[in-house]
C-alpha positions in Angstrom: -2.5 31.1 -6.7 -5.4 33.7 -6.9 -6.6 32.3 -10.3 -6.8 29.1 -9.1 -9.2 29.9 -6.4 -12.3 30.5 -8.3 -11.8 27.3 -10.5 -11.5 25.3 -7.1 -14.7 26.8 -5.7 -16.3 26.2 -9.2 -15.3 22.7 -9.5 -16.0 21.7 -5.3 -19.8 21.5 -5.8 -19.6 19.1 -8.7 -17.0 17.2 -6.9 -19.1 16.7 -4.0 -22.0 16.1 -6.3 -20.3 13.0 -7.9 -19.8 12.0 -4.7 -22.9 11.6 -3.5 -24.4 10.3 -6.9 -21.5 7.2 -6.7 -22.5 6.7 -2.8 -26.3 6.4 -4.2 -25.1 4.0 -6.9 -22.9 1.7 -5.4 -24.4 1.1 -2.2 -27.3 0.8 -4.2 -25.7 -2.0 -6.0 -24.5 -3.2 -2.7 -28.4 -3.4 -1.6 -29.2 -5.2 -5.1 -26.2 -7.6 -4.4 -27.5 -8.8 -0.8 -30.9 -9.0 -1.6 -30.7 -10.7 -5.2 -29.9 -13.9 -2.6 -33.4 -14.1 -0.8 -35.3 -12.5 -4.1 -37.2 -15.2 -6.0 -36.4 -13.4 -9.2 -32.7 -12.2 -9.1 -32.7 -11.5 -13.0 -35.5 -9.0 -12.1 -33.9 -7.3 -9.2 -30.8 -6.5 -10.6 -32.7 -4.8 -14.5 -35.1 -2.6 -12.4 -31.8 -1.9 -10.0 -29.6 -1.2 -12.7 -31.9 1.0 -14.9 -33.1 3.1 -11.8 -29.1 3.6 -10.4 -27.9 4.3 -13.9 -31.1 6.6 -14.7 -30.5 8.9 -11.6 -26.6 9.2 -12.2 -26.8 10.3 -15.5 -29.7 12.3 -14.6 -27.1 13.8 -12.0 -24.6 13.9 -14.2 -26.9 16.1 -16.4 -27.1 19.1 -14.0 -24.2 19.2 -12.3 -22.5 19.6 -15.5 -24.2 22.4 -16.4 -22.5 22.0 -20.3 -19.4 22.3 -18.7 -16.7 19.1 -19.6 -14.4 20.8 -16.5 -17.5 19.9 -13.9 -18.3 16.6 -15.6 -15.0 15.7 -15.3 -15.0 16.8 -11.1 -18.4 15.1 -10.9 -16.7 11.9 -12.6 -13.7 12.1 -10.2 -16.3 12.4 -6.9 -18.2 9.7 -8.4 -15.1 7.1 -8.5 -14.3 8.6 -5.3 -17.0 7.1 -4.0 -16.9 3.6 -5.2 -13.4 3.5 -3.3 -15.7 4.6 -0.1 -18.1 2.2 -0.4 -16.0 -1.0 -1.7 -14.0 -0.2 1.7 -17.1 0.5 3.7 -18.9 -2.6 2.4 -16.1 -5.0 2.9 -16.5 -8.2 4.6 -13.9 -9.1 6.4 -12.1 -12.7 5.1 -10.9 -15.5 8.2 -7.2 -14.9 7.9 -5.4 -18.5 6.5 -2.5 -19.5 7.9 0.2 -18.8 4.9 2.6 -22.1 3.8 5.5 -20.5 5.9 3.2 -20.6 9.3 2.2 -23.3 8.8 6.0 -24.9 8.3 6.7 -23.2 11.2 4.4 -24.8 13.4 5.2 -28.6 12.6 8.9 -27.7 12.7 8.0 -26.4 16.2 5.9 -29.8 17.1 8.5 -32.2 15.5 11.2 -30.4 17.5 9.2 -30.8 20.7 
């Protein structure tokens, strides 16, 4: 248990670094995404988006990693921990449909009536 505690400790920045380099980069696609609606050039938008995102993660990536594939692999880990975060943060909520089975329910319920 006590050697285990240092590589924890070791790996927690680069966790939390991925984590915050993921947020940057998919609610920075998020921003791209809304915006490339209004945007008289959409092709535009989304290059310029996509090389600054991807520049500044594997920037990040860079020097949290430190040479290290063990902190990479932390930062990586953080980093898809954070597209779960903002795919559930960003989610529109969808009009619920009534399903087939509702819907047989309610003309049973009027035919019977």
């Amino acid at each position: 248990m006590s050697e285990a505690l240092p590589l924890v400790s070791a790996l927690l920045p680069p966790l939390l670094g991925g984590v915050l380099l993921g947020m940057f980069f998919f609610a920075g696609l998020w921003w791209t995404i809304r915006r490339s609606i209004s945007s008289k050039q959409p092709a535009a938008l989304f290059f310029f988006s996509l090389l600054l995102r991807t520049g500044i993660a594997l920037a990040g990536f860079y020097f949290v990693a430190r040479g290290d594939w063990r902190r990479v692999l932390a930062c990586l880990v953080g980093f898809m921990l954070a597209r779960i975060l903002v795919t559930r943060l960003t989610r529109v909520p969808v009009a619920k449909a009534p399903t087939v089975p509702e819907k047989t329910a309610q003309a049973v319920g009027e035919v019977c009536r």
